[in-house]
C-alpha positions in Angstrom: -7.6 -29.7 -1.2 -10.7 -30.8 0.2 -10.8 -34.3 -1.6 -7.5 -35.2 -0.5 -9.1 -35.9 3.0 -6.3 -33.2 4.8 -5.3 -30.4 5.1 -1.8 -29.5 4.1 0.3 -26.3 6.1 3.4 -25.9 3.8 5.6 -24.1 5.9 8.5 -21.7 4.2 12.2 -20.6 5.1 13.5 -18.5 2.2 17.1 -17.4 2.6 18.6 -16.5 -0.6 16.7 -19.1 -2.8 16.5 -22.0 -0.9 13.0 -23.4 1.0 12.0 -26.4 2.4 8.2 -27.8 2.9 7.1 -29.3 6.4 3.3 -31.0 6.5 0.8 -30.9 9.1 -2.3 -32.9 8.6 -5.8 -32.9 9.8 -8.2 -35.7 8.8 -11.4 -33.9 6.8 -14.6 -34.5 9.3 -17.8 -35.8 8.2 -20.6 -33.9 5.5 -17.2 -31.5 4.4 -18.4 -29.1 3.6 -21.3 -28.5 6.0 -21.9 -24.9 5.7 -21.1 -21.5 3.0 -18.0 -20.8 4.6 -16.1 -24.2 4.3 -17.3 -24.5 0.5 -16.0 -21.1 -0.1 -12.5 -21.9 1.3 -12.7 -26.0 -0.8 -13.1 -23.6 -3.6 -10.0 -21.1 -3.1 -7.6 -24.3 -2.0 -8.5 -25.1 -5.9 -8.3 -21.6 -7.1 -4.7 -21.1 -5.4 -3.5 -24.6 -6.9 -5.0 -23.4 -10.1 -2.8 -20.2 -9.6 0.8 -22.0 -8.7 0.3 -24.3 -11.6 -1.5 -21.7 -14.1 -0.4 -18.6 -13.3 -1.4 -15.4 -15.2 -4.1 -12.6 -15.5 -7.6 -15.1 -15.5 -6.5 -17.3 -12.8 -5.8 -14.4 -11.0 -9.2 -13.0 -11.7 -11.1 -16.0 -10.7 -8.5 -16.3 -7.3 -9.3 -12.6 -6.4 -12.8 -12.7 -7.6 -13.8 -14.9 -3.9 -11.3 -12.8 -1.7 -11.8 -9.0 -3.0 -15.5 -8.7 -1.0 -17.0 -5.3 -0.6 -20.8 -5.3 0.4 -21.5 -6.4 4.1 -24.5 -8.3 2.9 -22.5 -10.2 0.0 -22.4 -13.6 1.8 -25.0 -15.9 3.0 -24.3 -17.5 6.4 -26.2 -20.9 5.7 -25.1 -24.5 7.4 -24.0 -26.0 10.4 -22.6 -23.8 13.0 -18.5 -25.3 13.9 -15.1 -25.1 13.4 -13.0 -27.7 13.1 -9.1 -28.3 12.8 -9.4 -29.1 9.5 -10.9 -25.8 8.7 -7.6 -24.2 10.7 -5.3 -26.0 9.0 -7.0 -24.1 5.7 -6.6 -21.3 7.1 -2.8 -21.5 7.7 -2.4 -23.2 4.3 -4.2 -19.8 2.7 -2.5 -18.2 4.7 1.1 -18.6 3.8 0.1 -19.4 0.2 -1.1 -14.9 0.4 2.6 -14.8 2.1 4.2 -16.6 -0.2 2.5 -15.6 -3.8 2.2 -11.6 -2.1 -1.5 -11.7 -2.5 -2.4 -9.4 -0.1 -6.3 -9.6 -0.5 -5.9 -13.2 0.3 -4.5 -12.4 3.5 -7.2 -10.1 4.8 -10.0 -12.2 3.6 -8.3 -14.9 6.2 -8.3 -12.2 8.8 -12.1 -11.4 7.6 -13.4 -14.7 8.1 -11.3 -14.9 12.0 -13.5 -11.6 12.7 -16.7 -13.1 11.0 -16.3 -16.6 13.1 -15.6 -14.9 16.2 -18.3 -12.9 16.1 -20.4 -15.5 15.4 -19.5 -17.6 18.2 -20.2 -14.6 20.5 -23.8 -14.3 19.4 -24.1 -18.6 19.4 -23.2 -18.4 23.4 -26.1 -16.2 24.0 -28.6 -19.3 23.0 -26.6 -21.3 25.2 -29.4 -20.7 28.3 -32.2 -21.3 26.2 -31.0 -24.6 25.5 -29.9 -25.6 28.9 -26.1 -25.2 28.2 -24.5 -24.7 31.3 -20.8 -25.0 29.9 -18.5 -21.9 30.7 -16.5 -20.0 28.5 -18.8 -21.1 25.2 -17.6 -17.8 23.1 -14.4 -19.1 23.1 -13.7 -20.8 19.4 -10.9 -23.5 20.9 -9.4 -24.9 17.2 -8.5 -21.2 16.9 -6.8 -21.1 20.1 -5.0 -24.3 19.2 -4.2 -24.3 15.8 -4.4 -20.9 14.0 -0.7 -19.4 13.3 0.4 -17.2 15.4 -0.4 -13.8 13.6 -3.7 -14.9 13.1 -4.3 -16.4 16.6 -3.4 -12.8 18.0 -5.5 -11.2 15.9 -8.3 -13.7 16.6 -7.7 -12.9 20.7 -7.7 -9.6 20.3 -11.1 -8.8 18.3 -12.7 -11.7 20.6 -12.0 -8.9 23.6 -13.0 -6.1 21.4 -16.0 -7.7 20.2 -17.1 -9.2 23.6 -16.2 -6.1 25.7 -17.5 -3.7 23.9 -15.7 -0.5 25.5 -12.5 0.3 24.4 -11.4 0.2 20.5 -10.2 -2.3 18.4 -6.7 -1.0 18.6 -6.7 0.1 22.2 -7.6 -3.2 23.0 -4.8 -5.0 20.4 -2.2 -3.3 22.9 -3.7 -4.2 26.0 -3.5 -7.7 24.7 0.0 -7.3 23.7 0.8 -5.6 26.6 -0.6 -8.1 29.3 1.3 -11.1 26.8 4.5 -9.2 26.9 4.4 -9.2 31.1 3.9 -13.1 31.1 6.8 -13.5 28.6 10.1 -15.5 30.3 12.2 -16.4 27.4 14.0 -14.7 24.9 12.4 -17.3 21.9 8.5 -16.2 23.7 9.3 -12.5 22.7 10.6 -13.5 19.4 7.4 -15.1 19.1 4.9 -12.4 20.0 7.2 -9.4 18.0 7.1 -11.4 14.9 2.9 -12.1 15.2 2.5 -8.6 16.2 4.5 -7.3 13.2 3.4 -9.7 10.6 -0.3 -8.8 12.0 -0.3 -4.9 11.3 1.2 -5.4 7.6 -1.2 -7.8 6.8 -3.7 -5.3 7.9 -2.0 -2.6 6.6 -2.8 -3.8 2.8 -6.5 -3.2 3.4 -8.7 -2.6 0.4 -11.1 -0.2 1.9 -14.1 -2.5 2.0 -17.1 -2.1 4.3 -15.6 -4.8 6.3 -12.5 -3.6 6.9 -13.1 -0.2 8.7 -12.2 -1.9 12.0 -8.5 -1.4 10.6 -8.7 2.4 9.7 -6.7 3.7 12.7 -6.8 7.0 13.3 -3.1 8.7 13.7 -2.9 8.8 16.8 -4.2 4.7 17.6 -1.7 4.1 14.8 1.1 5.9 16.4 0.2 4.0 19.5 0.6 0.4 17.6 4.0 1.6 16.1 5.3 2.1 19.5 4.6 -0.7 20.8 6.2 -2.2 17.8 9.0 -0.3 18.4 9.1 -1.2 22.0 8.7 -5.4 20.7 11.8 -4.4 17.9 14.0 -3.3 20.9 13.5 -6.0 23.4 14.0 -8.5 20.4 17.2 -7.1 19.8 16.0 -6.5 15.8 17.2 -3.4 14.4 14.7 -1.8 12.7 17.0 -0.9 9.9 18.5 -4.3 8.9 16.2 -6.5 6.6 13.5 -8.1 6.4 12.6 -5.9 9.6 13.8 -2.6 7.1 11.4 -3.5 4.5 8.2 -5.0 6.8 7.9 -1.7 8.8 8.4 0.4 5.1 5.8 -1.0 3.8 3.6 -1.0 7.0 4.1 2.5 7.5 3.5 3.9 4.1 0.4 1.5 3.9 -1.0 2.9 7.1 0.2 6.8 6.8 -0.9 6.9 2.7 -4.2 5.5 3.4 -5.4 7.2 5.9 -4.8 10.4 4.1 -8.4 12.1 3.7 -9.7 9.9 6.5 -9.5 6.9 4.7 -11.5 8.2 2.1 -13.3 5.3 0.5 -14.9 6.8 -2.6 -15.7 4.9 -5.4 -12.8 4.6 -7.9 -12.4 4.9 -11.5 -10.5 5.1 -14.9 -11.1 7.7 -17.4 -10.0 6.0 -21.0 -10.2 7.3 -24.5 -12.9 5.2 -26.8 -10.1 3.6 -29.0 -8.7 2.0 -25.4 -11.3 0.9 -24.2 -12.2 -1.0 -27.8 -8.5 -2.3 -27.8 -8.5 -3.1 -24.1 -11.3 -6.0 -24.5 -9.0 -8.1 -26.7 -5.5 -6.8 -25.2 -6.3 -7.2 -21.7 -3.9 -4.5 -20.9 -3.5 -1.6 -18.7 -0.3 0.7 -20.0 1.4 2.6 -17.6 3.8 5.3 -18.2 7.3 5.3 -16.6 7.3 8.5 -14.0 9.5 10.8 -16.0 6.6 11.0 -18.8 3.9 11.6 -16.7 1.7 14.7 -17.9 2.9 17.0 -15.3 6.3 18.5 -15.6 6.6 19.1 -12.0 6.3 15.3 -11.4 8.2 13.8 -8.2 9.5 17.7 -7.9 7.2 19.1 -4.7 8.7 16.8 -1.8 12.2 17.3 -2.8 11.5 21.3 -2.8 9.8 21.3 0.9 12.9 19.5 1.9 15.2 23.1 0.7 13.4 25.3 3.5 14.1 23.2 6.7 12.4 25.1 9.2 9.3 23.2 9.4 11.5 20.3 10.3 12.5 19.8 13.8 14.6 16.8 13.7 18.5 17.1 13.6 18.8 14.0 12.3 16.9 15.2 8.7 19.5 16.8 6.2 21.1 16.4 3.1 18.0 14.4 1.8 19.0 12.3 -1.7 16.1 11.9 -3.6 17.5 9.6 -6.3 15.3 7.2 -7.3 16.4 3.3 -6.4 14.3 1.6 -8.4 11.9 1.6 -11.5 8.6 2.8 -10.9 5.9 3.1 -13.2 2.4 4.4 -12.3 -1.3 4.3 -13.1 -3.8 6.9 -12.6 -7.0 6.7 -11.0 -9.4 9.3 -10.0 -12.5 9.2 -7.5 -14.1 12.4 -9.3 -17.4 10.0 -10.5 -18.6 11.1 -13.5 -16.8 14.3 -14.1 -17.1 15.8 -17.8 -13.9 17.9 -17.5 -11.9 14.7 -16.7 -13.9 12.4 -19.5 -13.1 15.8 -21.8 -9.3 15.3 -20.8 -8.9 11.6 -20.2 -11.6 9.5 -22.2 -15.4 9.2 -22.1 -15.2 5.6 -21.0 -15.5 5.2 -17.1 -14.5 2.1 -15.7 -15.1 2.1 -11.8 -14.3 0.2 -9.0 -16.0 0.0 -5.2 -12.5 -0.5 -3.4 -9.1 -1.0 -4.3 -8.8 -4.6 -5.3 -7.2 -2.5 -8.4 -3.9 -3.2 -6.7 -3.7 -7.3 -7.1 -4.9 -6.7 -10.4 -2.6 -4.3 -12.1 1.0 -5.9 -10.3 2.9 -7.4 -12.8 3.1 -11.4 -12.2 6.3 -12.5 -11.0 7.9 -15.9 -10.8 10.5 -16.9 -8.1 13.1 -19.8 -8.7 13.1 -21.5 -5.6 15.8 -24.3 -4.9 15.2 -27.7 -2.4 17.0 -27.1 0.8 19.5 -30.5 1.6 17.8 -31.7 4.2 14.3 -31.3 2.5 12.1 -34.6 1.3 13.9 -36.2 -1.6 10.4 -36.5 -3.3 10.5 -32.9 -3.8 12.0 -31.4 -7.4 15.1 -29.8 -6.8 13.8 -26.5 -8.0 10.7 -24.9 -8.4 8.9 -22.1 -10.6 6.8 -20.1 -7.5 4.0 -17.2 -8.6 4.1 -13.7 -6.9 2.3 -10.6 -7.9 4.7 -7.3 -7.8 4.7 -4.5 -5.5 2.1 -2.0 -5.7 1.3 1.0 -3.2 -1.6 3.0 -3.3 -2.8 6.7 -2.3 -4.9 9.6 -2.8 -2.6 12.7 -3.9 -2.4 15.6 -1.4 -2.6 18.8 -3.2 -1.8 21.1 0.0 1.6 21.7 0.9 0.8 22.4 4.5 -1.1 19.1 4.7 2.0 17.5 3.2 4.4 18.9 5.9 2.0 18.0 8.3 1.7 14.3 7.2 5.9 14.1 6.8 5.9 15.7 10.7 3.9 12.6 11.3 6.2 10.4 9.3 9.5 12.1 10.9 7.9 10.8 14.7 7.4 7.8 13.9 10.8 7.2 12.3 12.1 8.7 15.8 10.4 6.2 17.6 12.6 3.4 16.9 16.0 2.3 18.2 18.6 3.6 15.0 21.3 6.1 15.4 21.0 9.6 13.9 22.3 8.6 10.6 20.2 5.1 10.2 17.0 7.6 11.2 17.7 9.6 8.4 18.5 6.5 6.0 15.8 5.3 6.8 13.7 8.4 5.7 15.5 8.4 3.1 14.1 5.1 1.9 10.3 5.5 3.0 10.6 9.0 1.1 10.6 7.0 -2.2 7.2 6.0 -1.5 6.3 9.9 -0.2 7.8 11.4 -3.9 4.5 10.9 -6.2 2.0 11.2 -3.8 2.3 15.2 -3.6 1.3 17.6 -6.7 0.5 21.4 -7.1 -3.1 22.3 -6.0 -4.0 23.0 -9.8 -4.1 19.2 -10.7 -7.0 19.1 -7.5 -10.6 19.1 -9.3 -8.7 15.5 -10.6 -8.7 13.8 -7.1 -6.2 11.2 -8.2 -5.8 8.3 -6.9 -1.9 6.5 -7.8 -1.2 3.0 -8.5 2.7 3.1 -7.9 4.5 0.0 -9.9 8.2 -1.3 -8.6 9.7 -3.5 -10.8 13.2 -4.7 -10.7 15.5 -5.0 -13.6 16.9 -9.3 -12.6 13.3 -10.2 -11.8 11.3 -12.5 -14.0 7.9 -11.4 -14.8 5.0 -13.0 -17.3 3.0 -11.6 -19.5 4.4 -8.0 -18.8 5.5 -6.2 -21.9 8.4 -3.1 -21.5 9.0 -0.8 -24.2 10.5 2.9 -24.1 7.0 4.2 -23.1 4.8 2.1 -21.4 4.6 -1.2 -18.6 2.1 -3.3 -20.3 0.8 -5.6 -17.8 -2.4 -8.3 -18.9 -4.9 -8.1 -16.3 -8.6 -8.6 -16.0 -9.5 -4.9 -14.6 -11.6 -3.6 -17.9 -13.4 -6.8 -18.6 -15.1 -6.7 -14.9 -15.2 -3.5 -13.8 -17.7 -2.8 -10.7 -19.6 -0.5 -12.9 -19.1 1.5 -16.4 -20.0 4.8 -17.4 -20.3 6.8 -20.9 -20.9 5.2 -24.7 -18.0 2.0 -24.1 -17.6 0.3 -27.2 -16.8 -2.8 -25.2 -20.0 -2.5 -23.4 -21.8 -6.2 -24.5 -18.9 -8.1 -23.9 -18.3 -6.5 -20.6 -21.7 -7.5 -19.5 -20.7 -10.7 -20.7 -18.0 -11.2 -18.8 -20.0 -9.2 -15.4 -23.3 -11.9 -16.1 -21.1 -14.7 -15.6 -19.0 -13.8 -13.1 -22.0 -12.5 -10.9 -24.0 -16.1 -11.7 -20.5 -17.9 -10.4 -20.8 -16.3 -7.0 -24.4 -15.4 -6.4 -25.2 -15.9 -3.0 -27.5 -13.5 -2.4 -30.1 -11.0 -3.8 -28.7 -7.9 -5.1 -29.8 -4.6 -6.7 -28.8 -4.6 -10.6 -28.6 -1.6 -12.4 -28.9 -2.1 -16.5 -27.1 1.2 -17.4 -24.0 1.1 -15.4 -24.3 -2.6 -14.6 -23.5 -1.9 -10.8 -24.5 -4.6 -8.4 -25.2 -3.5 -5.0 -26.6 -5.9 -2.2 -26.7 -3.0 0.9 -28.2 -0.6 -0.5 -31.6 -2.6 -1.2 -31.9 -4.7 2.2 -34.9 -2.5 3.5 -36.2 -1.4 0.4 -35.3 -0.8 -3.6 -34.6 2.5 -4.2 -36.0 4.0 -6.7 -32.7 4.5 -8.9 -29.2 3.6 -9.3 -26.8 5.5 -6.6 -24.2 5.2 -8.8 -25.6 6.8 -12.5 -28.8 7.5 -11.4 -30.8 5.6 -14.0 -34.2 4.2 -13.1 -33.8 1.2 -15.1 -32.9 -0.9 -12.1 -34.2 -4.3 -11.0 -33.7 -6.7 -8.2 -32.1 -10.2 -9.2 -32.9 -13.4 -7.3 -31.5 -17.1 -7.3 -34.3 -17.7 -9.8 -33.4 -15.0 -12.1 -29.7 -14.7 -11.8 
């Protein structure tokens, strides 16, 4: 994008099938790009246009590769010190390319850099008296107040009073913003405006990929149940029932994002998969991951706890909960992780080969890539084809397994509140539950699976979608994807190992920015963990045969 000399916002209206494209420029300033950041978003305008044109499991890999960050030291912050309009209108464009495509991660690496550039402005005012500026109000980035999209310009407000303030929390201080803007608001179209920022703002959020610089978004329950009322609160004045989509399946997926992962305390332990020696050979020139449909999972109690808390109802308090059908709506097929590092009962029962991974990014990786058939709106540019092939990547929800049925009850109590919250009848509360509980039905198992700490990768796939390269057969989902060739780390005798550190070296020499600590058994690359001083072995395995790699060496 950046040698076209603009920046180009395409702007979407699917109903049914149909779109239509509407263009926004902004001329590219001078010496573009002038500092790490702008180069880093020239490079994923290419990567996404690589993607819509190219799409499948290594253009994927390279997209995700710049926006799955982890380690708070991963970047450098070198070059000149602005924003400029043409940098916003990348930011929209990426924007609703993540909305469009359903890439979640590139969605919160857009919120990550608002947070990152905010923050820098605030520490950039405070030279402003050494260097005799006397201008007011110099933390305030003005082509985000202008130009950034709504979601992201109320996200952008919001952490700027966090961050400057420094006295309430990041969520207590998202509703006094929303709050204060909802007092000011005189038309019917200015509260459309603010419910639909605020709600596209917490899903966004919601599909967090527990990295180090996203813990500002780990709500605890009872912030979270704050920020639901208030969406409930936005819902009603709106006049948007909450049980008529898109509204139905937004808050579905923003609630069981929020409630699932913030199970444990938003546990972010490493993650990893336990495969057998002949996988993990096969897996190199595959590029698959196989995942079982839900009725031949290992456990024959599968999907059976929830539906048996729901027999004894005197835990529930709600007289709107009864008659519960657990039926499932759709096909599901799931993956299974574990965070138990290293574990020699689960490499006795699974597979000696551990392949692990520092945060979820698993989840853009393993969805099944989709392609939507979109059709040119009448009134759209005649220039433009009349259809069009569009790339998506599939649903996928995450969570840690709870293996206490008391903790269960207590997290569906939680559930059942929220759900009350908003303005449905008795019946459309419980059809709604009804719904959500499909995402609820394997995340609960007996507390003898527990020494597995599973973590679930949960599949939906429709039956009159189109995917690529996705195989089905009466077993397995066979999805191609890019997860075993660069894992964060691998553990045990992998027969795959040389070509995996292959694939790592490469990768790491494409996006080195910074020193890092390199460990030659495991191959983990960790840039925190060594800022002060090198440790004297590998956090992760605990070899000593660990080395720092420089520019000069990389």
């Amino acid at each position: 994008m950046g040698r076209w000399g603009k920046a180009v916002l395409i702007l979407y209206e699917r109903n049914g099938c149909e779109m239509y494209y509407e263009e926004e420029t902004a001329e590219k300033p001078e010496k573009w790009p002038a500092n790490a950041r702008e180069q880093i978003l020239d490079t994923l305008c290419e990567c996404v246009e690589e993607f819509k044109n190219n799409p499948s499991y290594k253009t994927r890999e390279v997209l995700l590769s710049l926006t799955c960050e982890h380690d708070l030291n991963l970047n450098e912050n070198s070059g000149l010190v602005r924003v400029t309009e043409y940098e916003v209108g990348i930011l929209n464009f990426l924007y609703l390319v993540g909305n469009a495509y359903q890439i979640s991660s590139l969605k919160t690496y857009i919120y990550n850099i608002i947070t990152q550039v905010t923050r820098l402005q605030k520490i950039t005012s405070w030279f402003n008296p050494v260097i005799n500026c006397d201008e007011e109000n110099t933390y305030r980035v003005i082509p985000y107040e202008q130009g950034l999209m709504f979601p992201l310009r109320l996200y952008h407000i919001a952490y700027q009073k966090f961050t400057i303030e420094k006295n309430k929390s990041f969520a207590e201080q998202l509703i006094e913003i929303v709050e204060e803007t909802l007092k000011s608001c005189q038309t019917e179209e200015e509260i459309d405006t603010l419910t639909h920022s605020y709600t596209s703002m917490l899903l966004d959020i919601s599909n967090m990929h527990g990295s180090k610089r996203e813990k500002l978004w780990e709500f605890t329950r009872e912030e979270l149940y704050k920020l639901l009322a208030i969406e409930a609160k936005l819902l009603r004045m709106n006049k948007q029932p909450a049980n008529i989509r898109p509204v139905k399946g937004v808050l579905m997926m923003m609630i069981s994002n929020f409630i699932l992962k913030s199970r444990n305390g938003y546990n972010n332990d490493y993650i990893c998969k336990y495969l057998p020696i002949e996988v993990a050979k096969s897996s190199i020139s595959n590029h698959q991951i196989w995942m079982k449909k839900t009725e031949l999972l290992n456990d024959e109690r599968e999907k059976k706890v929830i539906p048996e808390l729901f027999e004894d109802m005197s835990w529930i308090h709600y007289d709107w909960i009864k008659d519960i059908d657990f039926s499932e709506t759709r096909n599901y097929y799931v993956s299974c992780f574990s965070k138990s590092i290293n574990n020699s009962h689960m490499q006795d029962g699974y597979g000696e080969c551990l392949y692990g991974y520092k945060n979820d990014r698993i989840v853009d990786l393993i969805g099944p890539i989709g392609l939507y058939t979109l059709t040119k709106k009448a009134d759209a540019d005649a220039d433009l084809p009349d259809t069009m092939k569009r790339p998506y990547i599939a649903q996928v929800i995450t969570f840690d397994v709870l293996y206490d049925i008391e903790e269960a009850k207590t997290e569906l109590q939680y559930l059942f509140s929220v759900i009350d919250m908003f303005d449905l009848s008795d019946n459309n509360k419980k059809m709604f539950l009804q719904e959500i509980l499909q995402y609820w039905i394997l995340s609960v198992k007996d507390s003898k699976w527990k020494a597995e700490r599973e973590r679930r990768y949960v599949i939906f796939l429709y039956d009159d979608y189109e995917y690529i390269e996705t195989e089905l057969d009466d077993t397995f989902l066979k999805v191609k994807t890019s997860l075993f060739i660069t894992p964060d780390f691998i553990i045990g005798k992998n027969p795959s190992k040389w070509e995996i550190m292959r694939q790592l070296a490469a990768k790491r020499k494409a996006l080195f920015s910074k020193e890092y600590l390199f460990c030659e058994n495991c191959l983990m690359q960790d840039r925190d963990v060594a800022i002060h001083e090198k440790p004297e072995k590998c956090p992760i395995c605990g070899s000593k045969n660990i080395r720092m790699i420089y520019h000069e060496n990389a």
